[in-house]
C-alpha positions in Angstrom: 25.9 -91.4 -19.2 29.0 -89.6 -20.0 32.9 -89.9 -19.5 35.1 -87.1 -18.0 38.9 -87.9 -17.3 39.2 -91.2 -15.4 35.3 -91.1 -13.8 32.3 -91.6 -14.8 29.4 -88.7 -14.1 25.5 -88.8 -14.8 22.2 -87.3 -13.7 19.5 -89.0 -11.6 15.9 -88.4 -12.1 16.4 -85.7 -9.1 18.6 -83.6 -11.2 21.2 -84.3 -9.1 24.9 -85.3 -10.4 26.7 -88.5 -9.4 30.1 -88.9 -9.8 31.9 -92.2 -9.4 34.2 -92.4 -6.8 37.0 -93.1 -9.0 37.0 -89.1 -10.1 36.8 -88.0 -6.6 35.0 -84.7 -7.6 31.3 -83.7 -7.7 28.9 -82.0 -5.5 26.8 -83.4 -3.1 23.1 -82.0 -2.3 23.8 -80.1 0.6 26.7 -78.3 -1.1 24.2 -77.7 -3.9 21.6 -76.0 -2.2 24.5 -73.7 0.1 26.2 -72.6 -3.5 22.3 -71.5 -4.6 21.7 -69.2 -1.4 25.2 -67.5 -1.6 24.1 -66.6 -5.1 20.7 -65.5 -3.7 22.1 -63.3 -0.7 24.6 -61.4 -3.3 21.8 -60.4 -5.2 20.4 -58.8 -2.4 23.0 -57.2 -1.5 23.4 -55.5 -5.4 26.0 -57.4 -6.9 28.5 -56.4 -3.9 27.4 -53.1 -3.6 29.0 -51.7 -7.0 25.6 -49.2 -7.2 26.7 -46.8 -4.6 29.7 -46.2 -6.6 27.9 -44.5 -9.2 29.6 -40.8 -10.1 27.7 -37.6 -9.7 27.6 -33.9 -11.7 26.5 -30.5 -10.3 23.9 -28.8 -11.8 24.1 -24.9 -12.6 24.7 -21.9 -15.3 25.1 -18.1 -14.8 22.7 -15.0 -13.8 22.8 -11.9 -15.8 21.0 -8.6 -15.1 20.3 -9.1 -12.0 19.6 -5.9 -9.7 18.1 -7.7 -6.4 17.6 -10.9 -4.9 16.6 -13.8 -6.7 15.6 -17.9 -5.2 16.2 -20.7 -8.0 15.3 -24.1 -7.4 15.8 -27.1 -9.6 13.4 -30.4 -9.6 11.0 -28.2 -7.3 13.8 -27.7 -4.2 17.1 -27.1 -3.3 16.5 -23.5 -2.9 19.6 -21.6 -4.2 19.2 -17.5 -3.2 21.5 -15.2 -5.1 22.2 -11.5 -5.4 25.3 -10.9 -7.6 25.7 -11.9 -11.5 27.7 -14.4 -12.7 27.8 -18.5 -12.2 25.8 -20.4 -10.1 25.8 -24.1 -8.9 23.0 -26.3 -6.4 24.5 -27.6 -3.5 22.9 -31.1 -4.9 24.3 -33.0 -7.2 22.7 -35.8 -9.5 24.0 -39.1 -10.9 24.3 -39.4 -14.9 20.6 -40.2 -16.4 18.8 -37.9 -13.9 16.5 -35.2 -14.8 16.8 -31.6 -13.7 14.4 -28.6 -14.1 15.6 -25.0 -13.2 12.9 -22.5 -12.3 12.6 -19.2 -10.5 11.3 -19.6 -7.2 11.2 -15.6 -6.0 11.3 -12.7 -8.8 13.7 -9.8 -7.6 11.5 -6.6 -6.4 11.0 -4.1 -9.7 12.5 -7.5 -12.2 11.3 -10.4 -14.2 14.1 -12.9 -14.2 13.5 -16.3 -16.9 15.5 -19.5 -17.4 17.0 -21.1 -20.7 18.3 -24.3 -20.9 16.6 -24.8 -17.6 16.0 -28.7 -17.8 17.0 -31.8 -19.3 18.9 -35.2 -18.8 22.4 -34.9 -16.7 24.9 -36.9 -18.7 28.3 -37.6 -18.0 29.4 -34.1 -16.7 28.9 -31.1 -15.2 25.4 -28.8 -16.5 27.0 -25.0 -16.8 24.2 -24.2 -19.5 21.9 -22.9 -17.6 21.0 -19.1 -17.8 19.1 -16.7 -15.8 18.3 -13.3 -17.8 16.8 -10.7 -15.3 15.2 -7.2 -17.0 13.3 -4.5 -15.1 10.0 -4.2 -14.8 8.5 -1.6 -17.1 7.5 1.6 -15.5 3.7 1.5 -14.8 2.3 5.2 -15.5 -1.6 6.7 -16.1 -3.5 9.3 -16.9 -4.9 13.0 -15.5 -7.7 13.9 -16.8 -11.7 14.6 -16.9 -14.3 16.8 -18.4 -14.7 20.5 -19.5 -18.1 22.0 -19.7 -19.7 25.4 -20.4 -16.4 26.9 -22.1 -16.4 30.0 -24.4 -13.6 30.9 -25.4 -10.3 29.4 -24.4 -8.3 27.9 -21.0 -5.1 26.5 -19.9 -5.1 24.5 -17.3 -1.7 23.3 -15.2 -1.4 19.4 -13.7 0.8 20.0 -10.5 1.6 24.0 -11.5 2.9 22.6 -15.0 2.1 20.5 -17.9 -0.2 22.9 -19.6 -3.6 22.2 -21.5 -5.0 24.5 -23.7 -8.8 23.9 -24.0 -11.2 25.4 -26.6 -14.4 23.4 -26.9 -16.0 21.1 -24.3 -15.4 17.4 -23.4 -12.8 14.8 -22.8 -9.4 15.9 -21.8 -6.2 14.4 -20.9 -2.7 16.3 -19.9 0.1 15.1 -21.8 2.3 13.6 -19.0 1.2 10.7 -17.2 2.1 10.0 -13.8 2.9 6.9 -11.8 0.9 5.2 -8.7 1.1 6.6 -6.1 1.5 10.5 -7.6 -0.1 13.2 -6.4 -2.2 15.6 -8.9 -3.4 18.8 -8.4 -5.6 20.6 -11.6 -5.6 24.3 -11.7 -6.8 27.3 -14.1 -4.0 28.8 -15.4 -5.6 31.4 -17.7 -9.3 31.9 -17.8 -11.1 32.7 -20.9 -12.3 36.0 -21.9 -15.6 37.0 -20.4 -15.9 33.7 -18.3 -14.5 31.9 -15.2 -13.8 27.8 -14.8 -13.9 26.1 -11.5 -12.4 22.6 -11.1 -13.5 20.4 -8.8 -12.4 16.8 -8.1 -9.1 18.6 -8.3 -6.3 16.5 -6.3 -6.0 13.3 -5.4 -3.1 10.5 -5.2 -2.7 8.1 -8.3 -3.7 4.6 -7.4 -3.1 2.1 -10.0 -6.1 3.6 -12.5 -6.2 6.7 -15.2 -7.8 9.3 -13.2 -10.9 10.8 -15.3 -13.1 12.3 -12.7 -11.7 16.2 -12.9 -14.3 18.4 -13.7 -13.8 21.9 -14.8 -16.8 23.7 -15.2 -17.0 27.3 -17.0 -19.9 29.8 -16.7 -19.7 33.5 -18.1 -18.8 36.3 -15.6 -20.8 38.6 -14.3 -21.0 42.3 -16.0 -19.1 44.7 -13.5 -19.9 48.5 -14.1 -17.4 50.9 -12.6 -18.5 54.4 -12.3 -16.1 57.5 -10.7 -16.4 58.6 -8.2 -16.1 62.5 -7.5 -18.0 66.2 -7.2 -17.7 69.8 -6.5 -15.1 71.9 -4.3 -16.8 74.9 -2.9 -15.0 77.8 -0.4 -11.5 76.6 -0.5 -9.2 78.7 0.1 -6.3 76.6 0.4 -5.0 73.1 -0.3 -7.4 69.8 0.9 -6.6 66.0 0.3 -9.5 63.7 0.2 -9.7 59.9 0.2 -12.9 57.2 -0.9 -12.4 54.3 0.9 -9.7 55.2 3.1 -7.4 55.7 0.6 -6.9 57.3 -3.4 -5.5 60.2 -2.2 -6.9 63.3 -4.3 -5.1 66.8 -3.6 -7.6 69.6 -4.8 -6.6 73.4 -4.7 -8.4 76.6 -5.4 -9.3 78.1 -9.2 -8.6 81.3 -8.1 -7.7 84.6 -9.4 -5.9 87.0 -7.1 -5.7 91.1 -7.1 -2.3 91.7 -5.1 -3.2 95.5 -5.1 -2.8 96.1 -1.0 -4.9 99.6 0.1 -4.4 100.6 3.9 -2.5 97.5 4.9 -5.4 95.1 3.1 -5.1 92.9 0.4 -8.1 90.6 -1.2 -9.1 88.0 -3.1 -11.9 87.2 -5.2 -13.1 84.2 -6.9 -14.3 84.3 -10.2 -13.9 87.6 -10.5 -14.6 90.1 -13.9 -12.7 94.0 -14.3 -14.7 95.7 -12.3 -17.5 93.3 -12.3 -17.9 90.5 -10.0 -20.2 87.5 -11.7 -22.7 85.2 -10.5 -21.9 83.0 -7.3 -19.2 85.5 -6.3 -17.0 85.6 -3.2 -14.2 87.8 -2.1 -12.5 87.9 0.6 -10.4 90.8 2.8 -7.3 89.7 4.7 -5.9 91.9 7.6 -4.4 91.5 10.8 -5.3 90.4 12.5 -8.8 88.8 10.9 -10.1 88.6 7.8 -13.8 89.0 6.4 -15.5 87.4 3.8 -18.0 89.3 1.4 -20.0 86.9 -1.0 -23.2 87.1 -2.9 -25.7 84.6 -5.0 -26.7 86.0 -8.6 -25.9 89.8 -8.2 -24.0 92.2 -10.6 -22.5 94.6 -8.1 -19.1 96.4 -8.8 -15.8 95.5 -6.8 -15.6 98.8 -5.9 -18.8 98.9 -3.9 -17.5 96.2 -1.8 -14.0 97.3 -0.6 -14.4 101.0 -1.2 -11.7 101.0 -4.1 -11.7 101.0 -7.7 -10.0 97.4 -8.7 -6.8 97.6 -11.2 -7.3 97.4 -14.9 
């Protein structure tokens, strides 16, 4: 038992304290228990609702090289779509001890973008540090190419009328500029080698995400041409004649002729070949007047001009 001012206070078995009625003060049981659930109902209710209270900080950073459309998400949502450079924030904010994780959701067409400083604790401000570095893709390109066979001697062959290849010995072969998908390719024989003729086949074809190998160009010797002229013997002409082979290659052919202009009674002849005096072998002559003329010829006879036209020929 213990004193406290002018009363006297002490605990029963129960637990309960008695007070003397002299110190008017003390609690009764039912008091007791009401004073135990108020202290039970403000613990349900956290501590008076201090908790919804708590501050919050923005999460975000800045996008560079970015040439397209890019979605970010952090903690695996609150999608965030952007397009220009520059700073970036999520719409959704988090309280001080929560955890954030950046990533890229959707890549930009033709660009890889990645995240630094994408995750971590939030403390007790806003998170700027995030960055977003986007690059370009790099160029996917392949190769033209196949096999030459047969070859003696040397070729150049052309990869879309350009890009020459000169080839000397059989095999592998590549042309120096690569192309990218979706390019068209068309091999050709630029220059064929002496004595022999290459065919490609597998020429053309449209680039589709492989090295193209399967150009062939196969080379087999050429077959020997003879040319021979063409041509003969003029016989009787007494003149000018044009002949053509083939329709065409004009060929203008005149006379070998030697002419006597001696005229006698209004005539004058010629003869062809002719000798003084003598006519030779395979002779002809012939006698113009008005208003006909007559021809005089002979095979293989030695017979004097004279006998002919009735005159003795000049000397």
């Amino acid at each position: 038992m213990t004193t406290q001012g002018s009363g006297c206070s002490f605990w029963n078995r129960t637990g309960i304290r008695r007070t003397s009625a002299a110190s008017g003060q003390g609690f009764t049981l039912t008091t007791f228990l009401q004073f135990l659930l108020l202290l039970i109902f403000l613990a349900g209710c956290g501590g008076g609702g201090g908790g919804s209270n708590d501050p919050t900080y923005s999460i975000g950073g800045a996008i560079s090289g970015l040439d397209g459309t890019v979605v970010l998400q952090n903690n695996g949502g609150n999608n965030l779509s952007r397009s220009t450079n520059g700073a970036f924030t999520f719409s959704t904010a988090l309280t001080g001890g929560s955890t954030y994780a950046v990533t890229v959701q959707t890549q930009p067409t033709g660009q890889t973008c990645t995240v630094s400083n994408g995750s971590g604790n939030v403390g007790s401000a806003n998170v700027t540090s995030v960055a977003v570095t986007c690059i370009d893709d790099p160029v996917l390109t392949f190769a033209v190419g196949g096999t030459i066979s047969g070859l003696n001697g040397t070729v150049v062959l052309q990869n879309n009328s350009s890009n020459d290849l000169s080839l000397s010995a059989d095999g592998n072969f590549t042309f120096a500029n690569p192309l990218v998908n979706g390019g068209a390719h068309a091999v050709t024989v630029l220059t064929q080698p002496a004595g022999q003729t290459c065919e490609v086949t597998n020429s053309s074809g449209t680039v589709a995400s492989v090295d193209v190998t399967n150009v062939n160009v196969t080379c087999a010797d050429s077959p020997v041409v003879l040319e021979f002229t063409i041509g003969g013997a003029v016989s009787g002409l007494d003149g000018t004649v044009v002949l053509q082979n083939n329709d065409g290659n004009d060929l203008s052919l005149s006379p070998s002729r030697f002419s006597y202009p001696k005229r006698f009674r209004n005539r004058r002849w010629l003869c062809s070949p002719a000798m003084h005096g003598r006519m030779a072998p395979n002779w002809s002559c012939r006698i113009f007047s008005s208003p006909s003329a007559r021809t005089y010829s002979g095979n293989g006879q030695d017979i004097g001009l004279s006998g002919i036209l009735g005159i003795r020929p000049p000397r």
